[in-house]
PDB file of N, CA, C and O in Angstrom:
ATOM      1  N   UNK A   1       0.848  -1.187   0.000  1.00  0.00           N
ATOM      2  CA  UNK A   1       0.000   0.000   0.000  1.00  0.00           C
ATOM      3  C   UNK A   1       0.887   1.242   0.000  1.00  0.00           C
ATOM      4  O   UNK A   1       1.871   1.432   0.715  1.00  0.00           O
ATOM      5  N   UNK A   2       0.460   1.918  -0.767  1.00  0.00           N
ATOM      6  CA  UNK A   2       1.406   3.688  -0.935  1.00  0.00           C
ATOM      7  C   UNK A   2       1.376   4.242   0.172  1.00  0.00           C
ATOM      8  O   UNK A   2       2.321   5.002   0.384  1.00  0.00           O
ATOM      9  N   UNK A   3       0.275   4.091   1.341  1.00  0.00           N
ATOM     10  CA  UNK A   3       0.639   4.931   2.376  1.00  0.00           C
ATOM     11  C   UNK A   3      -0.132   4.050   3.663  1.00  0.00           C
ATOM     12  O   UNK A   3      -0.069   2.829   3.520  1.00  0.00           O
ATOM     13  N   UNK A   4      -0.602   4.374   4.474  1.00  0.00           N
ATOM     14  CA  UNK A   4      -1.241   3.745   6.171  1.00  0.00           C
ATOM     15  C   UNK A   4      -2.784   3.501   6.205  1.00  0.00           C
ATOM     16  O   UNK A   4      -3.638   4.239   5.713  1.00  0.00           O
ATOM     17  N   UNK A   5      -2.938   2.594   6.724  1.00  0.00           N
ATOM     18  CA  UNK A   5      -4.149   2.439   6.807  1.00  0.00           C
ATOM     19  C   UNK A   5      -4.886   3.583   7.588  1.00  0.00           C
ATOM     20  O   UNK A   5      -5.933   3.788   6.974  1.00  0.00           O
ATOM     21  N   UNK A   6      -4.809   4.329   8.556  1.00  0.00           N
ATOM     22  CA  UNK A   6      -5.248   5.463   9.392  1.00  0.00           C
ATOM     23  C   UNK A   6      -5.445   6.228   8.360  1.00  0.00           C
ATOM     24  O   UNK A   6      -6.530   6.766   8.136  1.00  0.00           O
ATOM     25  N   UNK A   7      -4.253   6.371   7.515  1.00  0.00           N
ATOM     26  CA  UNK A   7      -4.119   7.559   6.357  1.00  0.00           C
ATOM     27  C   UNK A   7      -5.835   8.179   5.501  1.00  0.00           C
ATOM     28  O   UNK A   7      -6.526   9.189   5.369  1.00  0.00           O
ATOM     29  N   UNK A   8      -5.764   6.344   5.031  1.00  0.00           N
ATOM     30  CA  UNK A   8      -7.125   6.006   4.068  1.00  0.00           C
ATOM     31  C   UNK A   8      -8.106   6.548   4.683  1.00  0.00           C
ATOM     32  O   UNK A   8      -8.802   7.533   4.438  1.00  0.00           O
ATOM     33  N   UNK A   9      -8.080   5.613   5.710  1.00  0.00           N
ATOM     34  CA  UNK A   9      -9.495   5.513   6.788  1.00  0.00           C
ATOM     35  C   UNK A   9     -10.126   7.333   6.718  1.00  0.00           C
ATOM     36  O   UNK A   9     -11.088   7.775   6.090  1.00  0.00           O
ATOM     37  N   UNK A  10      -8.803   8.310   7.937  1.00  0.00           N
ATOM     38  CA  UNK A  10      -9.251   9.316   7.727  1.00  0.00           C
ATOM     39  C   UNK A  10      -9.423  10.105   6.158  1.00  0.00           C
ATOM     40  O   UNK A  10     -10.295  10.970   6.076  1.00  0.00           O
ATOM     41  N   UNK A  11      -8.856   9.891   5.336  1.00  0.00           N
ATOM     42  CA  UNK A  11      -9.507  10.694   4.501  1.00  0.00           C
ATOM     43  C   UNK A  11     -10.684  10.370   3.584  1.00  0.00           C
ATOM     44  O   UNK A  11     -11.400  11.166   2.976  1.00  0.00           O
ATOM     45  N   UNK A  12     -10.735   9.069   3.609  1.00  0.00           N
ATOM     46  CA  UNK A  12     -11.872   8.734   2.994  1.00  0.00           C
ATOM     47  C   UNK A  12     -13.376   9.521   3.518  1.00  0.00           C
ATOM     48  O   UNK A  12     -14.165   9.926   2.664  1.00  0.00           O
ATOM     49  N   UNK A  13     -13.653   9.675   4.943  1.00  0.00           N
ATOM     50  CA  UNK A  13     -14.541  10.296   5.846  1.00  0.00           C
ATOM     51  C   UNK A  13     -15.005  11.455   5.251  1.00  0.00           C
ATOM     52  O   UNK A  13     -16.125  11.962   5.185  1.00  0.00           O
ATOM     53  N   UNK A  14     -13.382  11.927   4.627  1.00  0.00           N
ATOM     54  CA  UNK A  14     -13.636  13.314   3.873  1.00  0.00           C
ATOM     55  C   UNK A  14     -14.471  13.336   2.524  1.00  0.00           C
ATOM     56  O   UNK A  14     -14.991  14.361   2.083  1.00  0.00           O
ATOM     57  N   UNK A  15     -14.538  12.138   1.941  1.00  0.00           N
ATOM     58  CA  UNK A  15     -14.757  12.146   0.465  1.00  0.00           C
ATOM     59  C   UNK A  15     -16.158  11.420   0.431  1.00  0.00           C
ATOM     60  O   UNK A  15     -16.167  10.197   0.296  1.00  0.00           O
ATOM     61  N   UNK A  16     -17.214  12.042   0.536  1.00  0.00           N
ATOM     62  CA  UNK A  16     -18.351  11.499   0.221  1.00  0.00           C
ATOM     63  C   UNK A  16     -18.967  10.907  -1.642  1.00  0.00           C
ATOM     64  O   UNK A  16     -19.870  10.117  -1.916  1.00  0.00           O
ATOM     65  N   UNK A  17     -18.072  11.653  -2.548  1.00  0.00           N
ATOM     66  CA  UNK A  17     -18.618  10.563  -3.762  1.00  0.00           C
ATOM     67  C   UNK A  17     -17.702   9.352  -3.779  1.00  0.00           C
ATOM     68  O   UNK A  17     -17.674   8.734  -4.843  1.00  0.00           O
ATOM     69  N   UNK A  18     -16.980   8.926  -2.823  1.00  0.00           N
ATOM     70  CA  UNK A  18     -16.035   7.865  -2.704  1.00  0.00           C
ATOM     71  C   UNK A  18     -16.658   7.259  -2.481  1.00  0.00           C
ATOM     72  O   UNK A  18     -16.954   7.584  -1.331  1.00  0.00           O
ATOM     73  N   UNK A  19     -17.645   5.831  -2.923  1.00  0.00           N
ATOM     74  CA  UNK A  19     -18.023   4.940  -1.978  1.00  0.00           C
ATOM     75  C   UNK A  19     -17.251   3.605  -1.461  1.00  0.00           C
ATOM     76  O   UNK A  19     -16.554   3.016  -2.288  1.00  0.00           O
ATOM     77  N   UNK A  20     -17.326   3.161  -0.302  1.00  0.00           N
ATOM     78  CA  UNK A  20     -16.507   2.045   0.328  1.00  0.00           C
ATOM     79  C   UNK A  20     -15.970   0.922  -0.765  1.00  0.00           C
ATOM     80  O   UNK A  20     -14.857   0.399  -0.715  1.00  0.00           O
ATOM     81  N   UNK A  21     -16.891   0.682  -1.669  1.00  0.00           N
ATOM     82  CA  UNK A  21     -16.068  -0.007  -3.255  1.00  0.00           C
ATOM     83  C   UNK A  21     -15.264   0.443  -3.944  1.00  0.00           C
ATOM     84  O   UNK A  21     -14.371  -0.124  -4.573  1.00  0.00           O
ATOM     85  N   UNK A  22     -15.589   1.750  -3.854  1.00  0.00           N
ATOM     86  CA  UNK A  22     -14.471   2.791  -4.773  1.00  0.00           C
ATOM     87  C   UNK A  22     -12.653   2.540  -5.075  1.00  0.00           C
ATOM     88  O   UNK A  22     -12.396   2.988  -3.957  1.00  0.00           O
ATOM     89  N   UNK A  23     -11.800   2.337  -5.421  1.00  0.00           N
ATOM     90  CA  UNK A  23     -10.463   1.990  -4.945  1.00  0.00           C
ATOM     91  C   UNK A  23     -10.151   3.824  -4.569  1.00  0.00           C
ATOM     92  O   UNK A  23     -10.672   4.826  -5.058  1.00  0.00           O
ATOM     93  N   UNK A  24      -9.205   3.686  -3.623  1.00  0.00           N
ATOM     94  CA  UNK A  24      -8.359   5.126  -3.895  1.00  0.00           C
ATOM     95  C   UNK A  24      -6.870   5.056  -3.854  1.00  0.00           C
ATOM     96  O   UNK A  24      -5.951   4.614  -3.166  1.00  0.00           O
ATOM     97  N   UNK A  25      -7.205   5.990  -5.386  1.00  0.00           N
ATOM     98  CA  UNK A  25      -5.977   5.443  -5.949  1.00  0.00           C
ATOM     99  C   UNK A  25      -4.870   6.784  -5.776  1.00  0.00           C
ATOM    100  O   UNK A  25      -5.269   7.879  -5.380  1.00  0.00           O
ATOM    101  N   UNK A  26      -3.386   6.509  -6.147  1.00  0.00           N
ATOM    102  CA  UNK A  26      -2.692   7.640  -5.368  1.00  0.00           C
ATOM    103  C   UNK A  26      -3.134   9.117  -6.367  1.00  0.00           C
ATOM    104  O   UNK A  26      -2.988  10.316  -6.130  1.00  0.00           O
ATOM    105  N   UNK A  27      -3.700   8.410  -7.505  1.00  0.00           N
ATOM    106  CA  UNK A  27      -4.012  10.195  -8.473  1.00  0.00           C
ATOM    107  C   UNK A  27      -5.397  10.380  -8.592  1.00  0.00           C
ATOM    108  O   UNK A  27      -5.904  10.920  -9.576  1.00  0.00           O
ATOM    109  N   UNK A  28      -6.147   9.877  -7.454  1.00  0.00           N
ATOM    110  CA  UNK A  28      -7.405  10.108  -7.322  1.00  0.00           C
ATOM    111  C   UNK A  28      -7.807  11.919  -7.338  1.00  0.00           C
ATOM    112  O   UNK A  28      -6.985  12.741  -6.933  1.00  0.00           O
ATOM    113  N   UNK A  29      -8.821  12.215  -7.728  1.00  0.00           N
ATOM    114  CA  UNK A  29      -8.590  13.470  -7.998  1.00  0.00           C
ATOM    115  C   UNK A  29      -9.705  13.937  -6.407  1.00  0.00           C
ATOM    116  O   UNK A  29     -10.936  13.908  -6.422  1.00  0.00           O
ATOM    117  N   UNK A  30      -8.955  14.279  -5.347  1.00  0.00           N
ATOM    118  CA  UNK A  30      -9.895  14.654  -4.353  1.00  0.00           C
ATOM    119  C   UNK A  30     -10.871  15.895  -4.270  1.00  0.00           C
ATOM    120  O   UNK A  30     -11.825  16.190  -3.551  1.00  0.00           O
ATOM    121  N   UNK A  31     -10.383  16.334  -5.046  1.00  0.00           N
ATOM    122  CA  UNK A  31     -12.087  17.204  -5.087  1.00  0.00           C
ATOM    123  C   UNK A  31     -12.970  16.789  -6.113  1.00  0.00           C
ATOM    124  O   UNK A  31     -13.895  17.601  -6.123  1.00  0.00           O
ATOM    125  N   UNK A  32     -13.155  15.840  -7.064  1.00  0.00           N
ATOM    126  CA  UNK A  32     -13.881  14.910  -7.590  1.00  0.00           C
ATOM    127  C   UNK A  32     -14.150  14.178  -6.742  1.00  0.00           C
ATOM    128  O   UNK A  32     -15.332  13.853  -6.845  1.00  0.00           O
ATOM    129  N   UNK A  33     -13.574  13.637  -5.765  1.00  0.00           N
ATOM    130  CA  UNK A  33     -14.059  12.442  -5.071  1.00  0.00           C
ATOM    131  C   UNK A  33     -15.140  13.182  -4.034  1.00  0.00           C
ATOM    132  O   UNK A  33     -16.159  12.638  -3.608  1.00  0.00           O
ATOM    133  N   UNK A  34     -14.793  14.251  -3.786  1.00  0.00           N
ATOM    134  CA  UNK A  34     -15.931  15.485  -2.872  1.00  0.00           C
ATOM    135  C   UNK A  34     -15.262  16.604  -1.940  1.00  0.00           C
ATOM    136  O   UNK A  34     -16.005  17.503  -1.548  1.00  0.00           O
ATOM    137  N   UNK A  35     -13.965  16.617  -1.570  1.00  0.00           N
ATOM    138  CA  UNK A  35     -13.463  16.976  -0.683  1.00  0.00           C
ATOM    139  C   UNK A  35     -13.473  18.548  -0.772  1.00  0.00           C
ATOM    140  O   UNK A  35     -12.447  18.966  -1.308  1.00  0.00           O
ATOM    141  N   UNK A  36     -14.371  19.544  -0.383  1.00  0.00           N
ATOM    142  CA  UNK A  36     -14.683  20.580  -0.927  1.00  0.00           C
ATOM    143  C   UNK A  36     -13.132  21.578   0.594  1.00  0.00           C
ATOM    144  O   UNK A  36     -12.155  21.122   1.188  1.00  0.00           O
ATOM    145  N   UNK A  37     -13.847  23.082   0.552  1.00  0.00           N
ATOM    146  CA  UNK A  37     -12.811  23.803   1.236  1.00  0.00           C
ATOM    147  C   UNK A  37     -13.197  23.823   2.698  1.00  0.00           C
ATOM    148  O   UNK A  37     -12.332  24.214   3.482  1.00  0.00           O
ATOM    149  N   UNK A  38     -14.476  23.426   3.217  1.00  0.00           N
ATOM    150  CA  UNK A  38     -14.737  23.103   4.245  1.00  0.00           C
ATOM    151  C   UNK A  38     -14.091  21.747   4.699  1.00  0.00           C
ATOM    152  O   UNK A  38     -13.393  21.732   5.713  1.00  0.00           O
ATOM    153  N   UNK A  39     -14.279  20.775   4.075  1.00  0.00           N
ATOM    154  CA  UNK A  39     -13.841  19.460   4.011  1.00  0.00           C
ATOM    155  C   UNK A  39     -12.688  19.227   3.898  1.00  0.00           C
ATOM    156  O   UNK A  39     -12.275  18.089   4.123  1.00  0.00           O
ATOM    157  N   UNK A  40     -11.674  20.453   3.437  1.00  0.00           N
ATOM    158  CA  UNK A  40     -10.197  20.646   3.725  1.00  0.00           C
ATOM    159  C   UNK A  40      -9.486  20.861   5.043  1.00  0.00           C
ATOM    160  O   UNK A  40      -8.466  20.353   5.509  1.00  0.00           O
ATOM    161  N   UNK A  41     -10.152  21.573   5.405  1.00  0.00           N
ATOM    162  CA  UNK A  41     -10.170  21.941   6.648  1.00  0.00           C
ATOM    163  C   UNK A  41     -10.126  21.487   8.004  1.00  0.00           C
ATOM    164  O   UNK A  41      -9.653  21.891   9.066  1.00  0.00           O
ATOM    165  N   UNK A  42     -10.756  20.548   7.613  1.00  0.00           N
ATOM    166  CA  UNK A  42     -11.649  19.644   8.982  1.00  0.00           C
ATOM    167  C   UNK A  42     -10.147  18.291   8.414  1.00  0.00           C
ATOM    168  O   UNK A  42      -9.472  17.579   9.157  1.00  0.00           O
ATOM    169  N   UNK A  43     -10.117  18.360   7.476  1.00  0.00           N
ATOM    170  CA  UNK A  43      -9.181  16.813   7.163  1.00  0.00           C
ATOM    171  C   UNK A  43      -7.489  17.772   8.053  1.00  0.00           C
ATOM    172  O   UNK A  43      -6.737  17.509   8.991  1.00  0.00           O
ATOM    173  N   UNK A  44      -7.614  18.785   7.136  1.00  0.00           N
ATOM    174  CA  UNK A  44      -6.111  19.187   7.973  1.00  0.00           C
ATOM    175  C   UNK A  44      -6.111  19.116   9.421  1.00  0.00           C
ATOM    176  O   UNK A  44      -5.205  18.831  10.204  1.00  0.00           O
ATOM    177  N   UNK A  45      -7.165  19.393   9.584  1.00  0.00           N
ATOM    178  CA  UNK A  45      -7.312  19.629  11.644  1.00  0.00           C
ATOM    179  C   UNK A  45      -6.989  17.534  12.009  1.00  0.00           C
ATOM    180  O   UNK A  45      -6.107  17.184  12.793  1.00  0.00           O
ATOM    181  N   UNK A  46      -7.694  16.722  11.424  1.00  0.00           N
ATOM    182  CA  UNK A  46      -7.774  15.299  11.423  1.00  0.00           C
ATOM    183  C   UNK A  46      -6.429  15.110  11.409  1.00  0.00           C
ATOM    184  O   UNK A  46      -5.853  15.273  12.484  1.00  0.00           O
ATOM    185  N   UNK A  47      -5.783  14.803  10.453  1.00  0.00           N
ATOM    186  CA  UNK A  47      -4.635  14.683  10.173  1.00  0.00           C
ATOM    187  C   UNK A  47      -3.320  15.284  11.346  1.00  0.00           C
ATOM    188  O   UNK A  47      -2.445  14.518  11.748  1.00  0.00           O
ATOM    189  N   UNK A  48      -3.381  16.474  11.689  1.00  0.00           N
ATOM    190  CA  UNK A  48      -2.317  16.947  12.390  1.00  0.00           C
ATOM    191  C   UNK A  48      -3.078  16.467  13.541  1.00  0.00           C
ATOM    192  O   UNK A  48      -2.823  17.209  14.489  1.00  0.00           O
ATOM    193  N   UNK A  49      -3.729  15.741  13.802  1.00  0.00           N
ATOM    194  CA  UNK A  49      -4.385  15.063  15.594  1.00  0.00           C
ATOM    195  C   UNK A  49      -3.723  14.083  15.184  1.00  0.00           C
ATOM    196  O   UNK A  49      -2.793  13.664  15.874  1.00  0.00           O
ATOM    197  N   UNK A  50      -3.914  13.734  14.469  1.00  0.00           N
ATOM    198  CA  UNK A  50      -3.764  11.760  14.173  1.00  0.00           C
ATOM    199  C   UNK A  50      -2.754  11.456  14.117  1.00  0.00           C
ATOM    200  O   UNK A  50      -2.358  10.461  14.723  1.00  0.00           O
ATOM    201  N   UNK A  51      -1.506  12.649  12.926  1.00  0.00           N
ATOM    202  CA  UNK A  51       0.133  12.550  13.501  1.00  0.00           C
ATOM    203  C   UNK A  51       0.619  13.004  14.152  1.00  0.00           C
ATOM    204  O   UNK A  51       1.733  12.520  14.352  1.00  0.00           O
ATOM    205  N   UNK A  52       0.281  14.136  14.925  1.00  0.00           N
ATOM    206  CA  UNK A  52       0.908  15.070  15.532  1.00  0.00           C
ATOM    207  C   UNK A  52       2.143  15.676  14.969  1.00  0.00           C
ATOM    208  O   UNK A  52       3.300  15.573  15.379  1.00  0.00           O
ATOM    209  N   UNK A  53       1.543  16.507  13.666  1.00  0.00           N
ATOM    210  CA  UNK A  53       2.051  17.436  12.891  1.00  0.00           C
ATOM    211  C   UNK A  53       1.010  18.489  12.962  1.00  0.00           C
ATOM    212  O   UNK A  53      -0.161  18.496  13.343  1.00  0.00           O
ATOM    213  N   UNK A  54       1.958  19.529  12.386  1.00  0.00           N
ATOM    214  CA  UNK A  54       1.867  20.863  12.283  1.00  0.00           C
ATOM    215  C   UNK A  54       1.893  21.114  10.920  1.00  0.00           C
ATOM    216  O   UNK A  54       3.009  20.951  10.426  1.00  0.00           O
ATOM    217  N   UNK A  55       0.603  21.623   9.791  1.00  0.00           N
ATOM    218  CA  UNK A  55       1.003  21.926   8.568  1.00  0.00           C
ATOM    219  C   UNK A  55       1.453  23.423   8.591  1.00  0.00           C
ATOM    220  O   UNK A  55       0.796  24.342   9.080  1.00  0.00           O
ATOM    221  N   UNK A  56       2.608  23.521   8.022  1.00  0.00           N
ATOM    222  CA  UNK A  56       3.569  24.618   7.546  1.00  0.00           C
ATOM    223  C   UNK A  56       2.681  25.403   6.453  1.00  0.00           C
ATOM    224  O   UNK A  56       2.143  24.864   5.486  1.00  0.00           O
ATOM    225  N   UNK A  57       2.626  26.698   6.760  1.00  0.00           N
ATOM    226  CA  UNK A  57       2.061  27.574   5.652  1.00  0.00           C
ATOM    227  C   UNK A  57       2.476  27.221   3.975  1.00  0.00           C
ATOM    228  O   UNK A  57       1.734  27.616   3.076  1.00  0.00           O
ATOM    229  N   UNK A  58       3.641  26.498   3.702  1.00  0.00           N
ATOM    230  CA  UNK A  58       4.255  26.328   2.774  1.00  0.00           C
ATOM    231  C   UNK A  58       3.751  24.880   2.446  1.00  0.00           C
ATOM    232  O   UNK A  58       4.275  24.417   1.433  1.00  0.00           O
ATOM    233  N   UNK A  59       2.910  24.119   3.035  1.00  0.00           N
ATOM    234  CA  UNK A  59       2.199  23.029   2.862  1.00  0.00           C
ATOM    235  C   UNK A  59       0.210  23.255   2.509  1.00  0.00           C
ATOM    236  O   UNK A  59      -0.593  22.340   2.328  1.00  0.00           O
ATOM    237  N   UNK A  60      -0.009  24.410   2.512  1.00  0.00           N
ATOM    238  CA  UNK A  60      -1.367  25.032   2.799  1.00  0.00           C
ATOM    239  C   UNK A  60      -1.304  25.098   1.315  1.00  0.00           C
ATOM    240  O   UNK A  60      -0.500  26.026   1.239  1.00  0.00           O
ATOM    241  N   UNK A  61      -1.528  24.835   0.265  1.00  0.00           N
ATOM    242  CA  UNK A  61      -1.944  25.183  -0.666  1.00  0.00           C
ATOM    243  C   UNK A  61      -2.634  23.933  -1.691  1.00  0.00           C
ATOM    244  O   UNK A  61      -2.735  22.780  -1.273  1.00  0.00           O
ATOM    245  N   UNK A  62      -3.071  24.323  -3.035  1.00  0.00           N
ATOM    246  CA  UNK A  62      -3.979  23.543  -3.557  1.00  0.00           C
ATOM    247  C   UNK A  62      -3.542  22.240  -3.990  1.00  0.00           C
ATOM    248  O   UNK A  62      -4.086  21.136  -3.950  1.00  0.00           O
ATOM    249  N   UNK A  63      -2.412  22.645  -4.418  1.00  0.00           N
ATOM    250  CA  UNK A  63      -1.521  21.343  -4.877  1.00  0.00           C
ATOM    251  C   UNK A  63      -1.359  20.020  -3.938  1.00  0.00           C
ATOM    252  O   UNK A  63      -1.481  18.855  -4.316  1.00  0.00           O
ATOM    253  N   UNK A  64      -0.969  20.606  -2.251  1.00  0.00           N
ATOM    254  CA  UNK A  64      -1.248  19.903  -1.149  1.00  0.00           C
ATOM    255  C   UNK A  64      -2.568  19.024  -1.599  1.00  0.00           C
ATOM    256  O   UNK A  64      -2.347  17.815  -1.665  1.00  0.00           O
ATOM    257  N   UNK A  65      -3.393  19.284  -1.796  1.00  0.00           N
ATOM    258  CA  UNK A  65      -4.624  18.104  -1.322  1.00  0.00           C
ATOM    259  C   UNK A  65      -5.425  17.911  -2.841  1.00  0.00           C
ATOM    260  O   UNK A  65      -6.576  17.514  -3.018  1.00  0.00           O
ATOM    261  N   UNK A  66      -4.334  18.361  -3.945  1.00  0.00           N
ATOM    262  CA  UNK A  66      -5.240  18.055  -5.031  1.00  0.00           C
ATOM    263  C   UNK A  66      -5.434  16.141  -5.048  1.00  0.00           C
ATOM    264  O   UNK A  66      -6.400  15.633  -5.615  1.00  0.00           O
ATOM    265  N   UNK A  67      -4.364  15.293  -4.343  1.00  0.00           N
ATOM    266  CA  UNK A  67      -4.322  13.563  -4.857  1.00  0.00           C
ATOM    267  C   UNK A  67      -4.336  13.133  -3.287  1.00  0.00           C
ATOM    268  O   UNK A  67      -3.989  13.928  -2.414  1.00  0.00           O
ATOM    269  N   UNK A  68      -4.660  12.136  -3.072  1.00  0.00           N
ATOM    270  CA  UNK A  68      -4.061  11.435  -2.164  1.00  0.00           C
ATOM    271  C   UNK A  68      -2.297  11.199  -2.026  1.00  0.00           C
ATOM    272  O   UNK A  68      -1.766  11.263  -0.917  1.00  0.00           O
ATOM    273  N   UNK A  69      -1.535  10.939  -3.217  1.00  0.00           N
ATOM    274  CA  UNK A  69      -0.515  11.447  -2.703  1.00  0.00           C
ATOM    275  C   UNK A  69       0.760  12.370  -3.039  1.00  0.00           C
ATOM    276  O   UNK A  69       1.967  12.403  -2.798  1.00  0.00           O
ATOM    277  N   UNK A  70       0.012  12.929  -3.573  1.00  0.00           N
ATOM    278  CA  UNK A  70       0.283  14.688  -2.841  1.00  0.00           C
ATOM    279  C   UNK A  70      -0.194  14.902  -1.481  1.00  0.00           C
ATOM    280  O   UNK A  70       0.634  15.541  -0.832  1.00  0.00           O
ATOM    281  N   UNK A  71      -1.043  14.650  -0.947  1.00  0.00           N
ATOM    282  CA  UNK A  71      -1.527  15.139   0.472  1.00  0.00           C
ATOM    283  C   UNK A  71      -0.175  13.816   1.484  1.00  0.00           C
ATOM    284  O   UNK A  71       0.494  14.241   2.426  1.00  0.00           O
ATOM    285  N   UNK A  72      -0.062  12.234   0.968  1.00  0.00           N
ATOM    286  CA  UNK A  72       0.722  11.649   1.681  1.00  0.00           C
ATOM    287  C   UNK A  72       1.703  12.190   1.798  1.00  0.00           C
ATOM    288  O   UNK A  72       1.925  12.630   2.926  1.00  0.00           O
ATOM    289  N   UNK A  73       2.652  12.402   0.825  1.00  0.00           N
ATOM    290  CA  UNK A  73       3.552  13.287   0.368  1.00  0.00           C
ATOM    291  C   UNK A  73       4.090  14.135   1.323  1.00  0.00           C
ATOM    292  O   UNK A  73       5.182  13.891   1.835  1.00  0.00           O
ATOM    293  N   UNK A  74       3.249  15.372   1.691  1.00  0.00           N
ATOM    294  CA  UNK A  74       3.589  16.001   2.534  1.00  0.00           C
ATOM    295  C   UNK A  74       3.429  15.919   3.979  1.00  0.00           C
ATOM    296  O   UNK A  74       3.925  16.734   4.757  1.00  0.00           O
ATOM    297  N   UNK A  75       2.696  14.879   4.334  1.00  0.00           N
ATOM    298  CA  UNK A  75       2.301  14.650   5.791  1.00  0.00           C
ATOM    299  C   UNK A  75       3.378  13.609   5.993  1.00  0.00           C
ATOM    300  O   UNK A  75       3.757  13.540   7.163  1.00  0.00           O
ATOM    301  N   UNK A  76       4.144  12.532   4.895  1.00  0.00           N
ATOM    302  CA  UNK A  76       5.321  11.964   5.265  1.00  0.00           C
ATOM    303  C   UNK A  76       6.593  12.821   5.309  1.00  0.00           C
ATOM    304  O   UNK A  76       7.523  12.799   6.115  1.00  0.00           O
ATOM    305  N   UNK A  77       6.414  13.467   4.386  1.00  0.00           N
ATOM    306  CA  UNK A  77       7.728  14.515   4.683  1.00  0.00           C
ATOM    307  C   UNK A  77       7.690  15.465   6.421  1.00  0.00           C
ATOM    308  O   UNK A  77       8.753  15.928   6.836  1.00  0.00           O
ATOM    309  N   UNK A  78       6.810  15.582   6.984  1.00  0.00           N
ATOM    310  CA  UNK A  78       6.489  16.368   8.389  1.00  0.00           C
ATOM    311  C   UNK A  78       6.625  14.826   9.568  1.00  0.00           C
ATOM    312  O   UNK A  78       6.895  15.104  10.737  1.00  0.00           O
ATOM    313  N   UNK A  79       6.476  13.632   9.287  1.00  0.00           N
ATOM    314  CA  UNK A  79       6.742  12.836  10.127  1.00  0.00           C
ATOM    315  C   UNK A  79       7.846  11.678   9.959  1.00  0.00           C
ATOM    316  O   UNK A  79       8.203  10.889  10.834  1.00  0.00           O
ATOM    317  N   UNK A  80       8.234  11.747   8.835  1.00  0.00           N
ATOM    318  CA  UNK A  80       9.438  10.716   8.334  1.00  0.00           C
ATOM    319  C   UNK A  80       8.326   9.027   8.566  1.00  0.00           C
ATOM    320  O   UNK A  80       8.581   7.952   9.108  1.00  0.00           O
ATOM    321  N   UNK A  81       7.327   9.461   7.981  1.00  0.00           N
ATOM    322  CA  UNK A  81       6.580   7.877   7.934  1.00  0.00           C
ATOM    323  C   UNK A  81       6.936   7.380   6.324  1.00  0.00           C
ATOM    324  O   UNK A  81       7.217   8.003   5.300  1.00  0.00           O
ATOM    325  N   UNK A  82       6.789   6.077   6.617  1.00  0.00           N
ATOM    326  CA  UNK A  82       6.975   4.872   5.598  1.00  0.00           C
ATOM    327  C   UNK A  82       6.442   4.759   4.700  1.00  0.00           C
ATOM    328  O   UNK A  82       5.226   4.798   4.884  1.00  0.00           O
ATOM    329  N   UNK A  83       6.835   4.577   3.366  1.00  0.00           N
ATOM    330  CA  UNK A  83       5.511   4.559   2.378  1.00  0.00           C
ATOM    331  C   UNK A  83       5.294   3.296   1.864  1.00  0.00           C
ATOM    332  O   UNK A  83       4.734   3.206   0.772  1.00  0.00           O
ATOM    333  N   UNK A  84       5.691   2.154   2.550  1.00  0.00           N
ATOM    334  CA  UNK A  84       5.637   0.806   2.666  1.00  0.00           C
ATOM    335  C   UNK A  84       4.522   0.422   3.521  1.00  0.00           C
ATOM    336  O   UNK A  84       4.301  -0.767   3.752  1.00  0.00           O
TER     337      UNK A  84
END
C-alpha cells in the first residue's frame, strides 16, 4: 500500500462521492471524489491530531490536497513515515 491504513481511513470520511467499493488510488482526484474547502479543513485539523504534525504555511496550498498522494507526500515529509 502507498501509504497507512489510518491515512485512508481518515480521509476517505472526507470524500463522500467515494463509496466504500471505490479503490483510492494515489491520483485520485480529491475534489472529484468530494473533498470541498470546508472538508479541507476539517481533514487538515484530522490529520495533524492523528500525527501530531503541524502543517507549515508552505504546505497550505492547492496542490497539497489536489491527490491522495500529494496530500501523503507532505504529511510523510512532516513525520518521516513509511511509504511501505
Amino acid at each position: 500500500m502507498y501509504w497507512d491504513q489510518r491515512f485512508e481511513e481518515l480521509l476517505r470520511e472526507y470524500l463522500p462521492f467515494l463509496t466504500a467499493e471505490d479503490d483510492l488510488t494515489p491520483d485520485t482526484a480529491l475534489r472529484d471524489a468530494g473533498l470541498d474547502s470546508l472538508a479541507t479543513v476539517e481533514l487538515l485539523g484530522a490529520l495533524e491530531a492523528a500525527y501530531d504534525v503541524k502543517f507549515m504555511d508552505e504546505a497550505l496550498k492547492p496542490e497539497t490536497f489536489a491527490t491522495p498522494a500529494s496530500l501523503w507526500g507532505a504529511l510523510r515529509s512532516m513525520t518521516g513515515a513509511s511509504t511501505s
